[in-house]
N, C-alpha and C positions, 0 to 999 in steps of 0.2 A: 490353387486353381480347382476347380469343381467340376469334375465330369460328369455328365448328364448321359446315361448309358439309355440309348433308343433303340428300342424294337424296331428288325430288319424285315422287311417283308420284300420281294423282286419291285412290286406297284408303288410302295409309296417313299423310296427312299432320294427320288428328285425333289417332292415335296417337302423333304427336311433342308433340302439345299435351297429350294426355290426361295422358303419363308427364312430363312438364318437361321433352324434353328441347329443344323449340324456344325457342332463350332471346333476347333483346333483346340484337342484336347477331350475330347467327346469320346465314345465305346459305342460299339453296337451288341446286342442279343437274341437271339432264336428262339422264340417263344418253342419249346416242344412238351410234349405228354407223352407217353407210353402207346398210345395210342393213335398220333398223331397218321394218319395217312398220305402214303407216296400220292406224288413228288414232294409232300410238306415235314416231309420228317428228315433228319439230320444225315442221313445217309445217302438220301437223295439232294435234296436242299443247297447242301454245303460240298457234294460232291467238288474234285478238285476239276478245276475248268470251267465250272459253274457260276452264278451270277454273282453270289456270295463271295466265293472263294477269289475271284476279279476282284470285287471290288475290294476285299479286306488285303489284296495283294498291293494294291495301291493308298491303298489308307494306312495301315498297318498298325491301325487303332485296337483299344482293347476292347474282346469280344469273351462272350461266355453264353453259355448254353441255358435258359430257363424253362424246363430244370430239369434235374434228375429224376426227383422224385415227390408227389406232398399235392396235396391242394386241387387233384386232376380226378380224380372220383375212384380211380383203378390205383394198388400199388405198383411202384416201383418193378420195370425192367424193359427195357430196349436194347436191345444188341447195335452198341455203338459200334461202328466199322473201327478196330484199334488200328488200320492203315490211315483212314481218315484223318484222325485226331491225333496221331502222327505229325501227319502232313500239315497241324495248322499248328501245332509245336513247334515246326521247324518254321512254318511262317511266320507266327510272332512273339516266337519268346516268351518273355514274361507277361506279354499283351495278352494271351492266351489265358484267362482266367478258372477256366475249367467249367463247372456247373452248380447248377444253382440249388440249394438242398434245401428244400420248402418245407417251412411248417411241419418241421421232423420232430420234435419232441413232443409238440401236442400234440399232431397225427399216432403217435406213437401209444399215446393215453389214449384218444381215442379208440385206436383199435383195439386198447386192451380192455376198454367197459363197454365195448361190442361184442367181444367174444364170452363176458363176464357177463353182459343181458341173453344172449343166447343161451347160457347153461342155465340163468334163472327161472327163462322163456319154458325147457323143457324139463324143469327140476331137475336136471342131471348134477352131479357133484362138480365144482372146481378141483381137481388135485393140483399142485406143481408137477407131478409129469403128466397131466394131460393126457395118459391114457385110456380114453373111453370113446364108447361107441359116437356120442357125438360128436370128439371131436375128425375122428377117421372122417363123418360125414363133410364137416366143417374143409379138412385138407384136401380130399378129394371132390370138392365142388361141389356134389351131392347139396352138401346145405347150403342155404346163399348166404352170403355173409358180408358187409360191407368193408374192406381192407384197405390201405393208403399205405400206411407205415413203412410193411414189409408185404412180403408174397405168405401164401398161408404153405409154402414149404418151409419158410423161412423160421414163419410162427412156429412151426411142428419140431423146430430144433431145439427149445427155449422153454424153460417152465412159466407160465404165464404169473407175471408179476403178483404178491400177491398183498405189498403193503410198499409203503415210500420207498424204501431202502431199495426193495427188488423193483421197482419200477425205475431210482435212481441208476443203477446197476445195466438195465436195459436198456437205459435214453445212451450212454457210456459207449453201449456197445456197437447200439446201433451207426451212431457219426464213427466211430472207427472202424467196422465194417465197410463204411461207403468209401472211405477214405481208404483203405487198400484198395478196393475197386479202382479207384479216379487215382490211385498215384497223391492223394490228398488234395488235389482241386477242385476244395468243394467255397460254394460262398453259401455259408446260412445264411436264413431269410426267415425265422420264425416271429412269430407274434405274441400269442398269450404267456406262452414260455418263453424263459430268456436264459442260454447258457453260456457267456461266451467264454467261460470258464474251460468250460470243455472243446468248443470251438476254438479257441486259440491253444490249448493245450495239444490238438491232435493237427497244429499248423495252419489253421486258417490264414489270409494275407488280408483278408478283405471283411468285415460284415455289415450286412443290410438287414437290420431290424425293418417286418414288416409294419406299417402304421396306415392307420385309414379309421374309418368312422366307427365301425366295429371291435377295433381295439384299444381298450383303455389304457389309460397313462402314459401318454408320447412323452411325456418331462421326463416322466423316472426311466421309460425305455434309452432316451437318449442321452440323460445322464449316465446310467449302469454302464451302456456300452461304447461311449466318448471316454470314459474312465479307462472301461478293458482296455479299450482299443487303442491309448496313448500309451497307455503303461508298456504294453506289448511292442507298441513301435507299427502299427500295421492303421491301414486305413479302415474308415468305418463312414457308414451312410445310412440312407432309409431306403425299403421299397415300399413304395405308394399303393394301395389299394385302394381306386375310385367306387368298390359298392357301397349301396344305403338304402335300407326299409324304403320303400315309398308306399303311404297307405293305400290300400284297396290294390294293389299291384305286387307286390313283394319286393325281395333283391332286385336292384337295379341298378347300369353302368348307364354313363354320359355317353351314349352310343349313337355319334356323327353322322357315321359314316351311311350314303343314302344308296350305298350300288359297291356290289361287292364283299369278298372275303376280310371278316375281321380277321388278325395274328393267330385266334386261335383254331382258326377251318372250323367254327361254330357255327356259322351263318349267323350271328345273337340277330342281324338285321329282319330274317324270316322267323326265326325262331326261338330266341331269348325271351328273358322274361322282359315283359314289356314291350313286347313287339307289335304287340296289338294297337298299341298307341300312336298316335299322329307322330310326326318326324319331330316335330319342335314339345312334343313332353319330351322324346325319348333323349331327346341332347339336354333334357333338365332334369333326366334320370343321375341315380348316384349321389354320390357328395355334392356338395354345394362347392362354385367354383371359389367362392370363400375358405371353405374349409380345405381346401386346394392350396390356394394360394398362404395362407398361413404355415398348413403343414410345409410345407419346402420351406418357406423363409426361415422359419423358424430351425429346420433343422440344418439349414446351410447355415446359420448366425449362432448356432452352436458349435460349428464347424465341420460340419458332414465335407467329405469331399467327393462324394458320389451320391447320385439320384439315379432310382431308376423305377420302372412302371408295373404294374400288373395287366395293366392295360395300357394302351398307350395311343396304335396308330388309329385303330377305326373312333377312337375319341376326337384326334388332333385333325383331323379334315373330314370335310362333308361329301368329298369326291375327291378320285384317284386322277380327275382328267386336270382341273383347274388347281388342283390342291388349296380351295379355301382353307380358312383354319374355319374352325368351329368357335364356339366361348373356349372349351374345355383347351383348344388350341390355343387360342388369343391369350388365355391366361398363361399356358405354358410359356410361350414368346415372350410374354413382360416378364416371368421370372429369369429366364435365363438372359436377358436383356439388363437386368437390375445384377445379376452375378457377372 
């Protein structure tokens, strides 16, 4: 059976009931970031007695947090409430999936030929212990510095990678780090890198290779980790990313929705890229509902048993009142209609 994990928002979760597309056997998830703002971050959000917390009391579906960390422009850290996350352990068991660990290995490269252009930037040396005056600037904020990966206290503990081996060594450290934080309920969700070697090694139950237009070789991604993931005994999927170049506009998502908050308290409707454009380019923003419909068939017919989105709600309706579907919707409904 294939569970198709949808983003939970309070506004548009009739709308998955109204159109079929919330089915028996289905998950819900919490888009969040580090930076996410009350009431829409997980401590308020999911509060116990809250809209969330009702209705997954009644569904008892599985649910997971996206994400921890990766992908969200700031590193990694939110003070989860440990009574909260408790309290939705004891709600559902093993449904509780934990959180979602984004684009951790390449974020992790990234940030390390960030910090490795900064010291080119001011001719300063690279050592392995990293101590010099630029980097003090670097950890105390002083310098600005673009970070995902980790926190730059985090960096200051760690000799900066300085060939495969020690960047191999780091990626290592990093998933086991996060994983005593989280109790190991982490689901990766990487893209350009693929380790599920390490991932299942440090317990993984679940992985969702990220796939979308941007990243190459969906065959070999979902061969490599259909392979891990049998062997090991554990389920494996894809997550979806609907961005894609649109000339003369740049990055852009199939963004529906005509009134109101998309999942990620972006506004992308006022202020994403593309926003400038009439309502009907910006729902023909992103992938093609072709290269949509492909990617999922294809990785459900390889045998994925989970799907889930990077985007999702403000794609799948044009409004929070009538819940149309959009294309990006209509497409969703036929696939899970055909599963």
């Amino acid at each position: 059976m294939l569970t198709f994990i949808h983003t939970y928002t309070k506004d548009s979760f009739d709308g998955l009931i109204k159109n079929g597309l919330f089915r028996a056997g289905d998950g819900l998830k919490l888009m969040h970031k580090s930076y996410m703002p009350p009431p829409y971050d997980f401590n308020h959000i999911a509060a116990v007695g809250g809209s969330l917390y009702d209705l997954l009391s009644e569904l008892r579906c599985q649910f997971y947090v996206d994400r921890l960390q990766g992908g969200v422009g700031l590193p990694y850290r939110y003070d989860f409430s440990p009574d909260l996350v408790r309290a939705y352990k004891e709600l559902l068991g093993d449904n509780f999936l934990g959180w979602q660990m984004h684009e951790w290995a390449s974020n992790l490269r990234s940030d390390r030929n960030r910090i490795s252009e900064k010291y080119r930037e001011t001719g300063a040396d690279i050592s392995d212990d990293k101590k010099t005056a630029l980097w003090d600037r670097v950890i105390s904020g002083e310098e600005e510095l673009f970070l995902e990966a980790m926190t730059r206290k985090e960096w200051a503990e760690y000799p900066l990678p300085q060939n495969r081996s020690q960047l191999l060594a780091a990626i290592y450290r990093l998933y086991r780090m996060r994983c005593a934080e989280t109790g190991n309920m982490l689901i990766p969700a990487d893209s350009y890198y693929m380790a599920p070697a390490i991932e299942i090694g440090c317990g993984a139950r679940l992985l969702l290779p990220e796939v979308g237009w941007q990243i190459p070789n969906m065959r070999l991604q979902l061969a490599y980790y259909r392979g891990m993931a049998e062997a090991a005994g554990i389920r494996w999927g894809i997550y979806y990313e609907c961005w894609c170049y649109t000339s003369g506009v740049g990055l852009t998502i199939p963004f529906s929705l005509r009134r109101g908050q998309d999942e990620w308290i972006e506004d992308q409707l006022h202020t994403g890229t593309g926003a400038d454009q009439a309502p009907e380019k910006r729902e023909k923003g992103g992938t093609s509902r072709n290269l949509q419909a492909r990617a999922w068939r294809f990785a459900y017919l390889s045998g994925a048993s989970v799907i889930a989105e990077e985007y999702g709600v403000c794609n799948t309706f044009r409004d929070y009142d009538g819940f149309e579907l959009s294309e990006y919707g209509q497409t969703k409904k036929d696939f899970l209609d055909f599963t």
